[in-house]
gemmi code that builds the backbone of each chain (N, CA, C; Angstrom):
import gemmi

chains = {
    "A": [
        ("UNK", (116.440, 73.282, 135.794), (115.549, 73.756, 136.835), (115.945, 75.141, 137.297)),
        ("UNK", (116.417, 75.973, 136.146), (116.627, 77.161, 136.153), (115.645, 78.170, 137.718)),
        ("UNK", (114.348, 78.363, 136.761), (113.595, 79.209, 137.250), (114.011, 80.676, 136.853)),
        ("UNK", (113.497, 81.456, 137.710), (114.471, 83.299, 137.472), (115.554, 82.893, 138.174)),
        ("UNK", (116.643, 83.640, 136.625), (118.047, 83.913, 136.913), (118.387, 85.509, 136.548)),
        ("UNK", (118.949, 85.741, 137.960), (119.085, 87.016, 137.451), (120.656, 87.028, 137.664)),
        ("UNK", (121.360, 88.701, 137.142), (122.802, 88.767, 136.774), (122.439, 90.638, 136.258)),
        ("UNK", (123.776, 90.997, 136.934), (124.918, 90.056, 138.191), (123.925, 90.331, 139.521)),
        ("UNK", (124.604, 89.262, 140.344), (124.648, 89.623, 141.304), (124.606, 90.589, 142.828)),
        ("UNK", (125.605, 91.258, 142.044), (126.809, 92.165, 143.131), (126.955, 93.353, 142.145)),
        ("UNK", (126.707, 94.404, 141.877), (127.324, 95.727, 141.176), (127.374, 97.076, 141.707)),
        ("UNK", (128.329, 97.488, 141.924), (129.097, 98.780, 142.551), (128.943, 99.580, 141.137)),
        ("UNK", (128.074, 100.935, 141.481), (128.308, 101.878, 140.062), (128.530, 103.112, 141.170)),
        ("UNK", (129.234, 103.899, 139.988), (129.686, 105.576, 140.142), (128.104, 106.562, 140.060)),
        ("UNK", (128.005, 107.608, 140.673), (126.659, 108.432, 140.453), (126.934, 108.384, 138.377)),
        ("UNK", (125.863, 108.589, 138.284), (125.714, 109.073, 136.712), (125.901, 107.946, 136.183)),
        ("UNK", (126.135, 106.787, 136.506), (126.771, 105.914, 135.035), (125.517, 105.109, 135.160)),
        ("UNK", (125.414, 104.285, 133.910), (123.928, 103.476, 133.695), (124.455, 101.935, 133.578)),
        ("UNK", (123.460, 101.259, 133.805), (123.470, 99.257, 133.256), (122.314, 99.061, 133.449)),
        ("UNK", (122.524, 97.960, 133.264), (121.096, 96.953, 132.999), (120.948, 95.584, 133.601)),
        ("UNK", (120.233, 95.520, 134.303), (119.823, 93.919, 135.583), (118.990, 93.370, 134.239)),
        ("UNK", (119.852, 91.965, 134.609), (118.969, 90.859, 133.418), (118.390, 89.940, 134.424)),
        ("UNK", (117.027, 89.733, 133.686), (116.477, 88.631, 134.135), (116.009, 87.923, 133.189)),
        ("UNK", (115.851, 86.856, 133.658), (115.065, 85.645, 132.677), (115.063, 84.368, 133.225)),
        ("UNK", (113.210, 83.982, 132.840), (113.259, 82.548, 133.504), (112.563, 82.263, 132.285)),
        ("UNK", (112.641, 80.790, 132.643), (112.640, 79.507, 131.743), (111.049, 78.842, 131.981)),
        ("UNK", (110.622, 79.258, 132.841), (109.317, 78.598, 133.149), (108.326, 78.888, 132.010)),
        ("UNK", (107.923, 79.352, 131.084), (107.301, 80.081, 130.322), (106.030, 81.086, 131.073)),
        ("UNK", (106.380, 81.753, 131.583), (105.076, 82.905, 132.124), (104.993, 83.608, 131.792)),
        ("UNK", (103.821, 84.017, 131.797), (103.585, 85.259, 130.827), (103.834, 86.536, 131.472)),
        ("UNK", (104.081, 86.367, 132.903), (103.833, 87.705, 133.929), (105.218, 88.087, 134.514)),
        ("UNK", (105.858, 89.151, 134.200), (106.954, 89.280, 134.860), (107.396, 90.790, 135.557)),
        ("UNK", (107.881, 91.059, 136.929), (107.838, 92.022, 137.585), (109.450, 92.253, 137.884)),
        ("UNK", (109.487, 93.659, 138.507), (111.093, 93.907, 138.874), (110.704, 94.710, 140.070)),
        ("UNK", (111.178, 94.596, 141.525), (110.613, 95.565, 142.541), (112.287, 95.882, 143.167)),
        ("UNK", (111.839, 96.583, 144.144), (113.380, 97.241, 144.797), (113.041, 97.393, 146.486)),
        ("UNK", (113.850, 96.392, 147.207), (113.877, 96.019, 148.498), (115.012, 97.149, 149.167)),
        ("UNK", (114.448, 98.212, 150.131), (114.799, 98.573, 150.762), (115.440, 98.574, 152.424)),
        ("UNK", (116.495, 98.639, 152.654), (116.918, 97.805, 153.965), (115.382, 98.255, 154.915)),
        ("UNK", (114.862, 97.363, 155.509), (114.287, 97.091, 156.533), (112.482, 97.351, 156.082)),
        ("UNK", (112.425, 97.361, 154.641), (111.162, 97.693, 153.832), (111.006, 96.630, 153.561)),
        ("UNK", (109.492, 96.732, 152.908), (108.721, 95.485, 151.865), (109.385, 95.734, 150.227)),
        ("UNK", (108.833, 95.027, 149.890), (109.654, 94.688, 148.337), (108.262, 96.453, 147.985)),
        ("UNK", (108.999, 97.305, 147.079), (107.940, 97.968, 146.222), (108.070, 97.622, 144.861)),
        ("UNK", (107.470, 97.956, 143.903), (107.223, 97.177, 142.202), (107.494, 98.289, 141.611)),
        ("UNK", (108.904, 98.018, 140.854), (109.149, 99.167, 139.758), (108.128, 98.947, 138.759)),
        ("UNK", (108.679, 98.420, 137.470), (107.613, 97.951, 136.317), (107.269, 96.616, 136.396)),
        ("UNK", (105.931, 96.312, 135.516), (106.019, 94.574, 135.208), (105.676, 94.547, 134.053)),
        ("UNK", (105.219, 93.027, 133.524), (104.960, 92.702, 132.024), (103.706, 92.062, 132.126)),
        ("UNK", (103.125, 91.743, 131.644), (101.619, 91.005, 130.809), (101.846, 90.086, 130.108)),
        ("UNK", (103.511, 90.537, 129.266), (103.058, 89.233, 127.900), (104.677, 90.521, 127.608)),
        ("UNK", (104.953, 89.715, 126.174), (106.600, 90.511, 125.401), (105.385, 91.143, 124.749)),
        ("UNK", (105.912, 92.513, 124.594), (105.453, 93.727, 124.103), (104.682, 94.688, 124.937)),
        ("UNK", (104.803, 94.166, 126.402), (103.632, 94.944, 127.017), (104.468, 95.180, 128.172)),
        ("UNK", (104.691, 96.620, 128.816), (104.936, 96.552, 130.176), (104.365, 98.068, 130.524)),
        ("UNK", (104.487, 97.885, 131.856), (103.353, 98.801, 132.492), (104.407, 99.512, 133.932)),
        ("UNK", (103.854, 100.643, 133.947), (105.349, 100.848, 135.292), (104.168, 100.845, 136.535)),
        ("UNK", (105.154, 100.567, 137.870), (104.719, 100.012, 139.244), (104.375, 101.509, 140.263)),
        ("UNK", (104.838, 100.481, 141.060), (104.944, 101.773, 142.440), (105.852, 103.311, 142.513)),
        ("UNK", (107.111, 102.863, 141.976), (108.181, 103.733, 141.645), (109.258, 103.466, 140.652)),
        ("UNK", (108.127, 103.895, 139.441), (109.150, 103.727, 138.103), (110.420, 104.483, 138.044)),
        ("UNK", (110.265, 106.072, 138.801), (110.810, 106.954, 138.158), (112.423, 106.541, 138.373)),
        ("UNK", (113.075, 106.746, 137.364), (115.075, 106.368, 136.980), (114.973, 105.118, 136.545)),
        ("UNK", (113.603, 104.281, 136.099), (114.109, 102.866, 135.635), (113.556, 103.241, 134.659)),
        ("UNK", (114.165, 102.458, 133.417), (113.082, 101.639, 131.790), (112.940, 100.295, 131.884)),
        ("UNK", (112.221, 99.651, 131.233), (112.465, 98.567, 130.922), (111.897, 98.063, 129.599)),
        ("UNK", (112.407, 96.861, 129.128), (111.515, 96.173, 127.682), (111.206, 94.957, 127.979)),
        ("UNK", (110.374, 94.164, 126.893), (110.279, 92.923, 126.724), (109.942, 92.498, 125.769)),
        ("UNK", (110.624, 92.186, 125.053), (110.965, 91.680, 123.614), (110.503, 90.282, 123.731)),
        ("UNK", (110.592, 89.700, 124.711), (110.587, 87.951, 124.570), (110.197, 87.680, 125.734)),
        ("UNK", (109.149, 86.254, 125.833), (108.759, 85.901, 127.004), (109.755, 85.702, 127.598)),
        ("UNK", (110.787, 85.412, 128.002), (111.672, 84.763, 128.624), (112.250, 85.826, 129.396)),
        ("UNK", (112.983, 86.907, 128.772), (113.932, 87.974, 129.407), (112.746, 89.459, 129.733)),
        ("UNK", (113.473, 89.873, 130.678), (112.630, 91.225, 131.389), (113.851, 92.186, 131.725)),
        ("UNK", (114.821, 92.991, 131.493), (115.201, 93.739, 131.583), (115.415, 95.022, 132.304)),
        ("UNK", (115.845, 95.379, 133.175), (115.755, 96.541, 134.033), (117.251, 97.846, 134.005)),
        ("UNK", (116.594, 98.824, 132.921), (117.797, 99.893, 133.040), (117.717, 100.723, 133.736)),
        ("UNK", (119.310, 101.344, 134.758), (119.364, 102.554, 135.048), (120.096, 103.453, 134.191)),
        ("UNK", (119.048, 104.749, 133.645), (120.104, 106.002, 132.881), (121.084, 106.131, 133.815)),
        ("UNK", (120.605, 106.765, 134.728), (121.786, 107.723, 135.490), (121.776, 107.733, 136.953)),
        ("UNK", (122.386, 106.909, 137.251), (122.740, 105.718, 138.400), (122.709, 107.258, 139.612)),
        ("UNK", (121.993, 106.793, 140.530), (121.934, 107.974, 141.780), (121.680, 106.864, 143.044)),
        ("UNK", (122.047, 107.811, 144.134), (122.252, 106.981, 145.517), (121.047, 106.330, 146.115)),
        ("UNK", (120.223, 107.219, 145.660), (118.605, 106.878, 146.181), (118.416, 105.088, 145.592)),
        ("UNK", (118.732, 105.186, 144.507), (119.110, 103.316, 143.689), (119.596, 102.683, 144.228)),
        ("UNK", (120.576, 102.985, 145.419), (121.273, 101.717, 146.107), (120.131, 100.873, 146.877)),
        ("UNK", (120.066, 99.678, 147.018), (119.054, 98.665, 146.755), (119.116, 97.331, 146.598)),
        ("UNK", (118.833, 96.390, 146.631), (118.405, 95.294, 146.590), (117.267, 95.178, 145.483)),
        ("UNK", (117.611, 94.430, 144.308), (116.257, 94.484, 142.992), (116.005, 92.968, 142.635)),
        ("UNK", (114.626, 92.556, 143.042), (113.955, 91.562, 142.602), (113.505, 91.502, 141.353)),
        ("UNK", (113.664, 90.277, 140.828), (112.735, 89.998, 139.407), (111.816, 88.711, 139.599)),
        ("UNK", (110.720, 88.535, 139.513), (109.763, 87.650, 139.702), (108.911, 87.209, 138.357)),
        ("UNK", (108.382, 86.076, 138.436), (107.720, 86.160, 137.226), (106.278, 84.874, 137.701)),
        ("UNK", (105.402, 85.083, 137.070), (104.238, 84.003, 137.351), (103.406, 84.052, 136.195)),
        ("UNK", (103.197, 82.480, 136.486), (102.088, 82.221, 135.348), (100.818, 82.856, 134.730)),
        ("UNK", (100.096, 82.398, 133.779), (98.841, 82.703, 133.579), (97.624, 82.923, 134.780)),
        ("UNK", (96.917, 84.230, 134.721), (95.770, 83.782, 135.822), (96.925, 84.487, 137.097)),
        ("UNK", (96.302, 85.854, 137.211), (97.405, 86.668, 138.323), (97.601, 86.422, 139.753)),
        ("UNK", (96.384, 85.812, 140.145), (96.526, 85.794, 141.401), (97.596, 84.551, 141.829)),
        ("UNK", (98.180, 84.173, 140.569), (98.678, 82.939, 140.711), (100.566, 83.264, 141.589)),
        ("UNK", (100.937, 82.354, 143.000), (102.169, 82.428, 143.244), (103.310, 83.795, 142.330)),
        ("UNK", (103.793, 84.380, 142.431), (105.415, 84.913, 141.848), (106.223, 84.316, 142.200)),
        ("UNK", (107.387, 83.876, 141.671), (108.779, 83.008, 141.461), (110.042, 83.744, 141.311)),
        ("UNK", (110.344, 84.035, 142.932), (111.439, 84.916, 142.568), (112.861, 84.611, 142.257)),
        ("UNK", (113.789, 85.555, 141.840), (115.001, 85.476, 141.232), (116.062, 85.848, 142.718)),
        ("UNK", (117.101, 85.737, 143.108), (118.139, 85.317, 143.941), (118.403, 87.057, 144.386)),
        ("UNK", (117.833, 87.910, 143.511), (118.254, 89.388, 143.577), (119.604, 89.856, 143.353)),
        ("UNK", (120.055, 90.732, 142.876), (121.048, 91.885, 142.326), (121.052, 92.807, 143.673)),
        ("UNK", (122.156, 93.128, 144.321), (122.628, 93.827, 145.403), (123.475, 95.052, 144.356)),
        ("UNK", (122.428, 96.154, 143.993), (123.260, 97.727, 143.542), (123.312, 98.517, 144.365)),
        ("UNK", (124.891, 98.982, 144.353), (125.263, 100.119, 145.714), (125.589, 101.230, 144.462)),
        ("UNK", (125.347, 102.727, 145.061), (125.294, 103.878, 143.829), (126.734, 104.602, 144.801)),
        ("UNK", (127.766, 104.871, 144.265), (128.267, 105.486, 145.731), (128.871, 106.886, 144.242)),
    ],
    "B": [
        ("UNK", (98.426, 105.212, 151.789), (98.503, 104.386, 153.202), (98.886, 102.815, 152.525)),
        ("UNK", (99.461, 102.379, 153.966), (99.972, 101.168, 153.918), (98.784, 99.829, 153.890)),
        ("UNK", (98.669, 99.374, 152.925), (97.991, 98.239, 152.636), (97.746, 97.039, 153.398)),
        ("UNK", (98.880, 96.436, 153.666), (99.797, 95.805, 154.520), (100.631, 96.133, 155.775)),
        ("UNK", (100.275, 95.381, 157.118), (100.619, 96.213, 157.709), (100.973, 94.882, 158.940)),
        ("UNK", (102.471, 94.509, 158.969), (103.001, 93.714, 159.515), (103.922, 94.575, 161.407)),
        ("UNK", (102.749, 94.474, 161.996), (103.193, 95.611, 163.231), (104.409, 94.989, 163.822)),
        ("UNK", (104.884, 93.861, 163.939), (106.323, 92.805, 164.777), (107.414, 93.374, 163.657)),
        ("UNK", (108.283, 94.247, 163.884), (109.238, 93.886, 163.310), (110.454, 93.175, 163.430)),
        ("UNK", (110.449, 92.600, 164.527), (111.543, 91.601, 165.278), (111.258, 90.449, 165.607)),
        ("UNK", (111.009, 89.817, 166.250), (110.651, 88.464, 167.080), (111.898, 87.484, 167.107)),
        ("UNK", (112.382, 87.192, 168.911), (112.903, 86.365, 168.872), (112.763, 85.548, 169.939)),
        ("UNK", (112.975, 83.885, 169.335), (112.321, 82.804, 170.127), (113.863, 82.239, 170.586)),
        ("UNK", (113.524, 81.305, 171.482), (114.076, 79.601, 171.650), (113.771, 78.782, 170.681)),
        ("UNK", (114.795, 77.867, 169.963), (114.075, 76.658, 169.197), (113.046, 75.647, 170.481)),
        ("UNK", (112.576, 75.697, 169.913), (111.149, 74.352, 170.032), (109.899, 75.596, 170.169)),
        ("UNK", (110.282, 76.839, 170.529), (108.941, 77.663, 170.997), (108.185, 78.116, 169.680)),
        ("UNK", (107.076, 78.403, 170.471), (105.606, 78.703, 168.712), (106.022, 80.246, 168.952)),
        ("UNK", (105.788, 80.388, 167.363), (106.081, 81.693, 167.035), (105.124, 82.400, 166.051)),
        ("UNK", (104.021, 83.166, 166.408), (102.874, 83.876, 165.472), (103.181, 85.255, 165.001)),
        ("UNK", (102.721, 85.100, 163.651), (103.569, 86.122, 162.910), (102.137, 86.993, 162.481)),
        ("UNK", (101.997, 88.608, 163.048), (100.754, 89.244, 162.332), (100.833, 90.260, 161.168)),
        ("UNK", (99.582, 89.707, 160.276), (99.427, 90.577, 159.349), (97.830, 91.291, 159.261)),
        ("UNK", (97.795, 92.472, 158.908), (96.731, 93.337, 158.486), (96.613, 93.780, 157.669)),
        ("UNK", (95.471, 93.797, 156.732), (95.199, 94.345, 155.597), (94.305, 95.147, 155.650)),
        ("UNK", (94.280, 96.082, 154.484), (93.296, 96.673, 153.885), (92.812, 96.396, 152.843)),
        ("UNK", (91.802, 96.748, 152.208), (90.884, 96.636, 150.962), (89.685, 96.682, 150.786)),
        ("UNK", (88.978, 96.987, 150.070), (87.691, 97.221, 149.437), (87.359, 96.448, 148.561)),
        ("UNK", (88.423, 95.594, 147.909), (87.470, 94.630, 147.070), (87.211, 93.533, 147.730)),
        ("UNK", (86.174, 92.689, 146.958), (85.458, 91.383, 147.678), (86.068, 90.327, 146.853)),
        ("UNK", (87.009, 90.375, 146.121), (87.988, 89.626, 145.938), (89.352, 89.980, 146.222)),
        ("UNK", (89.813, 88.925, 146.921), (91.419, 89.068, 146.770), (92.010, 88.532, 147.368)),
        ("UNK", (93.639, 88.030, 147.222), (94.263, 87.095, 147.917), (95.785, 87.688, 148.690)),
        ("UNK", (95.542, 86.672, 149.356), (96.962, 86.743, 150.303), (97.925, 85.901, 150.322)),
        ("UNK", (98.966, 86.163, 150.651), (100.293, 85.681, 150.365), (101.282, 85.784, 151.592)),
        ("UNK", (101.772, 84.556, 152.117), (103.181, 84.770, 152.838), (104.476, 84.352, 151.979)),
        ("UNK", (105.431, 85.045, 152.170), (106.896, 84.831, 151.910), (107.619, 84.527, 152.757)),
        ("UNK", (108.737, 83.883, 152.584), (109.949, 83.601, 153.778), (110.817, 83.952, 152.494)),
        ("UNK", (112.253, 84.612, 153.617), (113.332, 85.593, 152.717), (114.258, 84.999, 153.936)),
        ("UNK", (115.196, 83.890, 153.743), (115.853, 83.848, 154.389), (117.456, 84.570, 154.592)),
        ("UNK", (118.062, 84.198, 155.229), (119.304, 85.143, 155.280), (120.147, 84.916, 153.869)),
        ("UNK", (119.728, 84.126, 153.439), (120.393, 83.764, 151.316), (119.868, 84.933, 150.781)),
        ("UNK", (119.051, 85.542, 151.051), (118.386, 86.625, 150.563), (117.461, 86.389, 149.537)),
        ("UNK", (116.896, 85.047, 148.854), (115.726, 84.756, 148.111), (114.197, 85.067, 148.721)),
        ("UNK", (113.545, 85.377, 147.931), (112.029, 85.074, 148.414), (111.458, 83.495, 148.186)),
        ("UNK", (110.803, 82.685, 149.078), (110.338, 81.743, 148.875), (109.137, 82.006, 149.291)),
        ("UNK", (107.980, 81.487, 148.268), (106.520, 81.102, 148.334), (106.230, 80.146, 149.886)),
        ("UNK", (104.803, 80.930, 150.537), (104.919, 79.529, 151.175), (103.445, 79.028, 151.342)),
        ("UNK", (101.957, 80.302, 151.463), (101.105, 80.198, 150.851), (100.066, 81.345, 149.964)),
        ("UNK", (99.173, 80.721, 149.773), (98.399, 81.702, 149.253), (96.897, 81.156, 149.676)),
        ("UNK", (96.032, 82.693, 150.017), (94.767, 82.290, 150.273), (94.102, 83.286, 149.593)),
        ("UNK", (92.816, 83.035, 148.819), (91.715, 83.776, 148.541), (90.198, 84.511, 149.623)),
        ("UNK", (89.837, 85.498, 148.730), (89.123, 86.228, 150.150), (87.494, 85.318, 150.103)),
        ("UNK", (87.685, 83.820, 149.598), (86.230, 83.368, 149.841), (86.749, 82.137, 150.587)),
        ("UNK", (88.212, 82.136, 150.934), (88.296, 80.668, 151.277), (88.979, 80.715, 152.789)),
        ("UNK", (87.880, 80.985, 153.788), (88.671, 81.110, 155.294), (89.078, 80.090, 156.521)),
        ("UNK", (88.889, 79.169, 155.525), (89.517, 77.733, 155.941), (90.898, 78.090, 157.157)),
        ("UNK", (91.306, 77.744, 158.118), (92.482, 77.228, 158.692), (93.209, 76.384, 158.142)),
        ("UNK", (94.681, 76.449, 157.563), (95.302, 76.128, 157.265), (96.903, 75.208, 157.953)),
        ("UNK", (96.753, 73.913, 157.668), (98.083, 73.445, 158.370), (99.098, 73.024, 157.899)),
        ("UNK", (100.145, 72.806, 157.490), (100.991, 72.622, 156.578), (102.470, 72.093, 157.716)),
        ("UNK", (102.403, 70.744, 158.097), (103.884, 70.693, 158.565), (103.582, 71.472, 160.155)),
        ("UNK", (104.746, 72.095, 160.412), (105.019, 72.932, 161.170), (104.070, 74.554, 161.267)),
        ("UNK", (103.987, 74.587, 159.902), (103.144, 76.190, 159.660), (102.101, 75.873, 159.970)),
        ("UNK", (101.215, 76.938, 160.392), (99.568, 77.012, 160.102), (99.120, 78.529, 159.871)),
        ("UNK", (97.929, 78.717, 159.141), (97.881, 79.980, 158.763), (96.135, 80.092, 159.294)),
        ("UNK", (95.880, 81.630, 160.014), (94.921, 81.591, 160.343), (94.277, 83.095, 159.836)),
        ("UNK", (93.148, 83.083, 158.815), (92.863, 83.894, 157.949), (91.314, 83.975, 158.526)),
        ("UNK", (91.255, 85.375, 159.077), (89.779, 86.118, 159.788), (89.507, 87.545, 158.560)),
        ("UNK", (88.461, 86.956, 158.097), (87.671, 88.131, 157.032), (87.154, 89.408, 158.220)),
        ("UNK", (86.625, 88.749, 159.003), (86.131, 90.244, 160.183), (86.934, 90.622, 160.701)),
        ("UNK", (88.417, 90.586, 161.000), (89.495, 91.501, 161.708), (90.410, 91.511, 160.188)),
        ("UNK", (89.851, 91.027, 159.217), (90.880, 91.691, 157.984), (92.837, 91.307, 158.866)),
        ("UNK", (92.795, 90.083, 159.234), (93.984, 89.554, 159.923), (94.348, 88.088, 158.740)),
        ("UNK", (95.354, 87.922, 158.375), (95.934, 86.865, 157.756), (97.486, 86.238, 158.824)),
        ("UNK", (97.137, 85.786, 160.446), (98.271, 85.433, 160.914), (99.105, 84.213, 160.280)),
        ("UNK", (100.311, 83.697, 160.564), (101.156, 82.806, 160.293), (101.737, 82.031, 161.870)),
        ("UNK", (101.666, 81.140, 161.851), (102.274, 80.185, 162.952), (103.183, 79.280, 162.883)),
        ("UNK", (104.578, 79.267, 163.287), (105.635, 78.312, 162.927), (105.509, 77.805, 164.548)),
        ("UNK", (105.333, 76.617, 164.451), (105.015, 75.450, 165.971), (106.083, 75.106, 165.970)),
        ("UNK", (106.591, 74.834, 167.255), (108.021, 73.909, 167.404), (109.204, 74.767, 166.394)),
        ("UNK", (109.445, 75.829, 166.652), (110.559, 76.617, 165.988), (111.439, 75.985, 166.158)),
        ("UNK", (112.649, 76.495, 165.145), (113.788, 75.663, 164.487), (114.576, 76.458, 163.866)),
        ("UNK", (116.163, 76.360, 164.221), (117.245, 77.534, 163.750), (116.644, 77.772, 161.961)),
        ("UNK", (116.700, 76.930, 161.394), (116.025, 77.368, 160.011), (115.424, 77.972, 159.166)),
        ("UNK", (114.389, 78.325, 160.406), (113.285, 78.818, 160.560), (113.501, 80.404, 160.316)),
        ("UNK", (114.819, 80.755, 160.969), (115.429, 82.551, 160.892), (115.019, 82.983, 159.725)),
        ("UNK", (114.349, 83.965, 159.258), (114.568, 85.046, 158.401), (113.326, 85.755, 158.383)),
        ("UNK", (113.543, 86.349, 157.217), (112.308, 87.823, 157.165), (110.961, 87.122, 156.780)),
        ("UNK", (109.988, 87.365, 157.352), (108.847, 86.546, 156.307), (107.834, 88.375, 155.982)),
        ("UNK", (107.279, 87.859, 154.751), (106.533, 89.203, 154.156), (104.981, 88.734, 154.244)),
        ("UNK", (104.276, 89.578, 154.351), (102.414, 89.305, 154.013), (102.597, 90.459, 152.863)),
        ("UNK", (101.879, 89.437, 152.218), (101.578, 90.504, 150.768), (99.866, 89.807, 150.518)),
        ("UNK", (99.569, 91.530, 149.561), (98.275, 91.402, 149.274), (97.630, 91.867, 147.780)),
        ("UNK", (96.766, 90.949, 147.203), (96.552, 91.168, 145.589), (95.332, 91.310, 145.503)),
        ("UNK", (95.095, 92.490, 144.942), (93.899, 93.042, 144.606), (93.083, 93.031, 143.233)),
        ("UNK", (92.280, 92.876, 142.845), (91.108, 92.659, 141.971), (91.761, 94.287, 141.606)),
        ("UNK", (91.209, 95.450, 142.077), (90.968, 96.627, 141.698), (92.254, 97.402, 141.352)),
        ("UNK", (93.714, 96.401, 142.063), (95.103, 96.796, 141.522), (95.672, 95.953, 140.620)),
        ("UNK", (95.085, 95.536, 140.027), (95.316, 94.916, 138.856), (96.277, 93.333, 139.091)),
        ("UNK", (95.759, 92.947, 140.372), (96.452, 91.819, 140.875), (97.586, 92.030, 141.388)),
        ("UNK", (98.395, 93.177, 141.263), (99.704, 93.213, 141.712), (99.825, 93.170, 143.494)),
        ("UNK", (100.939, 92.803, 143.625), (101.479, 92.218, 145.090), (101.485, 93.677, 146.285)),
        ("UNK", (101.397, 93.842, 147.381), (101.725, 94.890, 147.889), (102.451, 93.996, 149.061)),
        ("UNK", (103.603, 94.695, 149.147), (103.761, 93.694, 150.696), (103.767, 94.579, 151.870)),
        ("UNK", (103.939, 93.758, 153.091), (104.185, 94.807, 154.587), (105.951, 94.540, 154.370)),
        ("UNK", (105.790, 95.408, 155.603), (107.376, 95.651, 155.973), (107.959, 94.350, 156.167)),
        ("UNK", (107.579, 93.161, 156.731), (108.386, 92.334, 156.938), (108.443, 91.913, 158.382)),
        ("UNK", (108.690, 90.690, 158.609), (109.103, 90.626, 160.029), (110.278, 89.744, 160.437)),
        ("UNK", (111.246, 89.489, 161.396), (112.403, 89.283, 160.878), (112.263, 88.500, 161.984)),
        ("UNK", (112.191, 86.900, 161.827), (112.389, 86.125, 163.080), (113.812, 85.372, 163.040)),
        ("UNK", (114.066, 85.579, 164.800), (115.179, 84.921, 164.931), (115.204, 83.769, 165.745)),
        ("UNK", (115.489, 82.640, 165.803), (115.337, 81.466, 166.083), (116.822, 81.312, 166.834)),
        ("UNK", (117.274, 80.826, 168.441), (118.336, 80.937, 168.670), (118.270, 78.931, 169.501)),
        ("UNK", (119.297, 78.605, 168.967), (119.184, 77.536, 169.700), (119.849, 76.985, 171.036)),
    ],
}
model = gemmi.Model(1)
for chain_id, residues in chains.items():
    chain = gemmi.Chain(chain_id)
    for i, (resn, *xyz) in enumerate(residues, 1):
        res = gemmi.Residue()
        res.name, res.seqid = resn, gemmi.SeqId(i, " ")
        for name, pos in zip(("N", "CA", "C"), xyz):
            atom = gemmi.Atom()
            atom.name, atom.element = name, gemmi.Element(name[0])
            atom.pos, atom.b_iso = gemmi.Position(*pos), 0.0
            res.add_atom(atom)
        chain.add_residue(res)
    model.add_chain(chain)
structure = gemmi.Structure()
structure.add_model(model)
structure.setup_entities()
């Protein structure tokens, strides 16, 4: 009874250095999003997915990539880790038929110092 | 401009007291739905409902009730008989036909429940 798992957690990066927030749920959906919660903001939507092979960028792509190779995993890279990134990053995902619920993941706490 | 537009950013009760939570929207399409979240201090988002823009039913659920007005473009939330539990951020989010369904949320509102 997985649902979205995301990892890690908790990550402290240096300016300039890059990683990658994993997500992946088990539910099979076809729809999967990554947004970035700002202290005392609403969630905004970096990129999302449609389906593996398809993603589309959000509100404020700019310093992220992402892929999707497989329904399951959704991926979120930073090149070059800057302070403005420190953040709180959701990964959500929902079924067929959009207007349907999102199912979110526990969130990744990145500080850029 | 802000889509969503959750004006309380604080609220704090007594347990047992009712606590109404407001949201405002915007939009132009004649479809579309709404959404509350609760984000408690664990820091997850939890689902709690969803309504469409043809269905303006009053809603009761438990403790919650949700009261959704198409002519003031208002989607409020009501937790009756509050409860330490009850603490955390709740979001109004809104999905649009013409944004390709994606979520917009408000700022949030952050109730505190003291017992």
């Amino acid at each position: 009874n997985a649902g979205v798992t995301q990892t890690p957690k908790f990550r402290i990066l240096k300016i300039g250095q890059s990683m990658t927030l994993q997500c992946a749920q088990d539910m099979n959906h076809n729809y999967m999003y990554w947004y970035r919660q700002d202290p005392g903001m609403g969630l905004k939507l970096i990129y999302y997915s449609v389906g593996a092979g398809i993603t589309d960028k959000g509100e404020v792509p700019n310093g992220y990539n992402v892929s999707r190779s497989t329904t399951e995993d959704f991926p979120l890279r930073l090149e070059l880790a800057a302070p403005s990134q420190t953040s709180v990053y959701f990964c959500a995902s929902s079924p067929l038929g959009r207007h349907q619920p999102q199912h979110f993941g526990d969130g990744t706490r990145l500080s850029i110092l | 401009a802000q889509k969503v537009t959750q004006a309380q950013t604080e609220i704090s009760v007594v347990e047992k007291e009712d606590v109404t939570l407001d949201c405002v929207y915007e939009t132009r399409d004649t479809t579309y739905y709404l959404f509350w979240y609760k984000q408690p201090p664990s820091g997850e988002l939890v689902f709690l409902i969803r309504r469409n823009s043809f269905d303006e039913q009053n809603e009761i659920s438990g403790r919650y009730s949700w009261n959704f007005q198409k002519s003031t473009s208002s989607f409020n939330f009501t937790i009756t008989a509050s409860q330490v539990v009850d603490s955390a951020v709740y979001f109004c989010a809104l999905s649009e036909v013409s944004n390709d369904y994606k979520l917009s949320f408000g700022a949030g509102t952050t109730v505190t429940v003291r017992a």
